[in-house]
N, C-alpha and C positions, 0 to 999 in steps of 0.2 A: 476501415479500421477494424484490428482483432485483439481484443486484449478483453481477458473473461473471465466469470468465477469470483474470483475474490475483488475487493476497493482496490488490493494493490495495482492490479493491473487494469482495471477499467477505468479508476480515477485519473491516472496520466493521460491515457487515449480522449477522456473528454476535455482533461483542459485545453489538448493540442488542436480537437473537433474543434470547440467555441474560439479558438484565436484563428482557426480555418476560417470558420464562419463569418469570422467579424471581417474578415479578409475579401468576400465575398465567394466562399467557395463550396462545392456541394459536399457534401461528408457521408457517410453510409458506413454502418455497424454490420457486422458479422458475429453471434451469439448464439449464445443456448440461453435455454428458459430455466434452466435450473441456476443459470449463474447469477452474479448482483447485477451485471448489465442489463438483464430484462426488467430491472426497477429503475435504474438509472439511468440507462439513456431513452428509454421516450418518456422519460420525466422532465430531460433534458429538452425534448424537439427532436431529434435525431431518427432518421429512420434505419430501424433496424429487421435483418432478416437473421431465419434460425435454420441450425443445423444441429445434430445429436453427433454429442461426441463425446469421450471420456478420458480419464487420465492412464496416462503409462507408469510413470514413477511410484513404487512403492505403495502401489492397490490391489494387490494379489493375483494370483492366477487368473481368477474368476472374470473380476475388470478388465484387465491385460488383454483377455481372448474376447472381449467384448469390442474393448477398443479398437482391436484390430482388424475385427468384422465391420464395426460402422465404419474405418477411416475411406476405404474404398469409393461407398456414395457419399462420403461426406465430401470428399473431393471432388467429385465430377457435381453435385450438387451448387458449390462454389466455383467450381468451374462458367457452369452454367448463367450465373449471377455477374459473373465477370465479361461473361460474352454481352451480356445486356447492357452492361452500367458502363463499360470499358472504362475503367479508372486510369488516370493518368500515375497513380501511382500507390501498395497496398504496403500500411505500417501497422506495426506488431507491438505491442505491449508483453507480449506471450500470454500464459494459461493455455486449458487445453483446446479451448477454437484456433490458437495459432498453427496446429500444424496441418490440419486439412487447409486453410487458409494460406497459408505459405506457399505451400506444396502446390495449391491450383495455382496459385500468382506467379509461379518459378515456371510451369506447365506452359500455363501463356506468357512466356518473355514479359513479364510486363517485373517495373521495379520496387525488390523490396526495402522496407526501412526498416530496422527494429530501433527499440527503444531500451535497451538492457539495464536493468537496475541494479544489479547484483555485482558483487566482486567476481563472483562464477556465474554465468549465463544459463539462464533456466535449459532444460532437455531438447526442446526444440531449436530457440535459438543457437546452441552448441553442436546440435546435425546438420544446421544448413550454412551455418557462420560463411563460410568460404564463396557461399551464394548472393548473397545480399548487397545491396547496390550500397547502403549508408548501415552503420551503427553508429547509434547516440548512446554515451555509457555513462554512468557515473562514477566509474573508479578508474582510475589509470592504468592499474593492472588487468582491465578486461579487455584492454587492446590484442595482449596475447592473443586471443581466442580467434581475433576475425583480422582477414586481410589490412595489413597496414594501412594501406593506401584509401579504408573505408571507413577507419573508428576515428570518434573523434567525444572527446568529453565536453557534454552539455549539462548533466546533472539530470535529476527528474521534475518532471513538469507540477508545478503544483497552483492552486489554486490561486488566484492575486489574493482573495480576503487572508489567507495564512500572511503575507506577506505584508499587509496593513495593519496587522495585531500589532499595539504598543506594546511597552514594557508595560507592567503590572505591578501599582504602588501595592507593597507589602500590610494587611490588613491584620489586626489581632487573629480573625481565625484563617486556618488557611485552607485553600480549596484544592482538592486532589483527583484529577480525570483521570480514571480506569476504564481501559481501552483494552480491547485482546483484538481487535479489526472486526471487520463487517458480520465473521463466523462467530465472537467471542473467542474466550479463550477459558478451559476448566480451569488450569493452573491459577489463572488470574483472578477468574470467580472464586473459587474456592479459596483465595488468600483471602480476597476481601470479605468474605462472609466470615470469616474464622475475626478480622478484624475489628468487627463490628461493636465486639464487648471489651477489646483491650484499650481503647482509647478514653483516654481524658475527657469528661461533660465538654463538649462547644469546642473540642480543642481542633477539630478539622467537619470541613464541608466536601462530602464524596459524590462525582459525578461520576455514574456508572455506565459502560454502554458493554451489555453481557451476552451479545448475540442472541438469536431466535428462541433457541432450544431452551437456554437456562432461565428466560427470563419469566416464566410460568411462577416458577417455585421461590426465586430471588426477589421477585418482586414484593409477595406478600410478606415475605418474612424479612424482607430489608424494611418496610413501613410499621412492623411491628417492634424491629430491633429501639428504636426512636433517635438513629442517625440523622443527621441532619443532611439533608442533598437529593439527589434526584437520581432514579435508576430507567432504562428503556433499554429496548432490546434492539436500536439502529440511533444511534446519533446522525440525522440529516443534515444537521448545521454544525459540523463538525470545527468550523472555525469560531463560531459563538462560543462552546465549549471551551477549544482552548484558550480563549480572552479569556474567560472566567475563572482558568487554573491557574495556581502556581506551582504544581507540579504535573507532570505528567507520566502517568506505569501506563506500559504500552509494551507489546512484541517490537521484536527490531526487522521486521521488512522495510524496504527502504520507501517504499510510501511514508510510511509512520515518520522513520526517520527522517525524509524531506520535508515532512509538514512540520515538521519538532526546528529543525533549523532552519525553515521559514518563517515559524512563530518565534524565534529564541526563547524556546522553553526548554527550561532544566527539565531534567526526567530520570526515572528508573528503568531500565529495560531488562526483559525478562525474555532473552532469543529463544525460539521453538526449537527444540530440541532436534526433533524431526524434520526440521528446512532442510531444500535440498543441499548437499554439500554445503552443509552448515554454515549457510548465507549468513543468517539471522546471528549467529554468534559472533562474525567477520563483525558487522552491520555495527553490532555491538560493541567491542573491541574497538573500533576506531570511534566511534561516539565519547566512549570514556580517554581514549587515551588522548583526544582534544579537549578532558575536560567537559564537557556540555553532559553527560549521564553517568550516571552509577550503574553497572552494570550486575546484574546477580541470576545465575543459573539457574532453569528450572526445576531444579531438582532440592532447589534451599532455601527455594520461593514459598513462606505460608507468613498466616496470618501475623506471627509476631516477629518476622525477617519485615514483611511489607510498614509496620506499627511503627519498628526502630530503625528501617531505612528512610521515611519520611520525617522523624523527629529529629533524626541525626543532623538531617540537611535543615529544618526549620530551624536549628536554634544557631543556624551562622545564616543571615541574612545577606551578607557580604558575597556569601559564599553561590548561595540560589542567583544570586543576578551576574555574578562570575559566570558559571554553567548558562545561564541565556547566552549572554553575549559570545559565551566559545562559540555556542550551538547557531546563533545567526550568520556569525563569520566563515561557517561552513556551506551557506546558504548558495544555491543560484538561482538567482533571479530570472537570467534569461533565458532559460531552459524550455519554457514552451514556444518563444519566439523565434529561436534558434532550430525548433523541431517545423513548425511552421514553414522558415525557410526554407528545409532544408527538402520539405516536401515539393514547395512551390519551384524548387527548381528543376522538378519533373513534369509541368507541367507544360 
């Protein structure tokens, strides 16, 4: 398995791992230590080996000539790995461990899988497309990208608990999960901290999860603010969370977004600006135009946009459980069973 760096890409890889597993089959990670994988998958069980590698897209000269100094042994390093383990077959989430990893598995004939989530297919999966023995996608339109005869739409893998969450009886206060992913997000901090003094006594309950970096400084002065709710710097139980919400502000990678119409949670989405080929806005745009989120640019995004995009929607109750229900009916379910198979058939 190679999918690294960020929840979005490693989350999928382990739901697919544990439906392997339960399958009765051996599973092995390929990571770096600086990604979220080295927290969660041998938190998971999973054994996992490391390689140093770096990003190409949009990390300057400096990174660039860096990355393209280590891809070299990162490759024969994985190679090497592969001589050992002989995998009956190497699937891709992307980030940046997927291209030494690809690149050794295409090296030794052996078959790849990816898992595309995006309406446009990350940098690596888009250089080898034409290579790859299966693509599982999520969007219709990212068949374009890879041989006909190999795409096929399953959706992205997510969790079963996202998928066991009921609906959410409507309470006098309402709860609101603030999410930027596994990194945080500034955009998103910084609304909610601006947020903290426009709201109404008791009028909302804010669960924050504000990445590593910010949560030093957010933390004390969100317990000072005297909001009511709960702030950390990594949501583990990420589906307890969202039971507790009624709404949910979140980036639009399709992680997020698969968990969101897994759980039929209404939500606000706030696309990165900086995603590649403005995935995250795509992500976006079709969220709203099913109805399931309100969509608002990061550039409009502060504290009294996030104050009156949530009041807006509390005060049509009709309206919030409308947005679940679009957002569920977009849902796949069978998305990691179908990845599962799709493995086991190489084997």
């Amino acid at each position: 398995m190679a999918g690294g760096g960020t929840g979005g890409h490693v989350m999928p890889a382990l739901a697919v791992a544990r439906e392997l597993r339960a399958r009765g089959h051996a599973v092995r990670f390929i990571g770096t230590r600086g990604g979220l994988e080295a927290k969660l998958v041998p938190a998971d069980g999973f054994p996992i080996e490391w390689i140093e590698i770096g990003g190409l897209m949009r990390v300057g000269l400096r990174q660039t000539l860096l990355t393209l100094a280590e891809l070299p042994w990162s490759v024969w390093q994985v190679s090497r790995m592969l001589d050992r383990d002989r995998p009956a077959a190497v699937f891709s989430t992307g980030g940046f461990v997927a291209g030494p990893v690809l690149l050794a598995a295409l090296w030794k004939r052996l078959p790849v899988i990816v898992m595309e989530p995006n309406a446009i297919p990350g940098f690596t999966h888009r250089k080898l497309a034409r290579f790859v023995a299966r693509a599982l996608l999520s969007f219709p339109e990212t068949a374009k990208w890879f041989p006909p005869e190999v795409a096929e739409v399953t959706g992205l893998p997510v969790r079963g608990e996202f998928f066991a969450i009921p609906p959410k009886p409507r309470g006098g206060q309402l709860t609101v999960l603030i999410t930027g992913g596994s990194q945080g997000s500034r955009t998103l901090n910084c609304a909610a901290q601006e947020s903290w003094k426009l709201w109404d006594p008791g009028a909302v309950r804010l669960i924050h999860q504000t990445g590593p970096m910010a949560y030093p400084q957010l933390a004390s002065e969100f317990q000072a603010s005297g909001i009511d709710g709960a702030m950390s710097p990594f949501l583990a139980d990420m589906p307890a969370a969202f039971a507790a919400a009624d709404i949910v502000v979140s980036r639009a990678g399709m992680g997020t977004v698969s968990e969101l119409t897994a759980a039929g949670k209404p939500s606000i989405l706030v696309p990165l600006p900086t995603a590649a080929d403005q995935h995250q806005l795509r992500n976006a745009e079709a969220m709203e135009r099913i109805g399931a989120s309100r969509m608002v640019l990061d550039a409009e995004f502060n504290g009294q946009r996030f104050v009156a995009e949530v009041m807006r929607l509390s005060q049509s109750p009709d309206r919030l459980g409308a947005m679940g229900e679009a957002a569920r009916g977009f849902a796949k379910p069978a998305a990691t069973r179908r990845a599962a198979e799709v493995l086991e058939s190489f084997v």
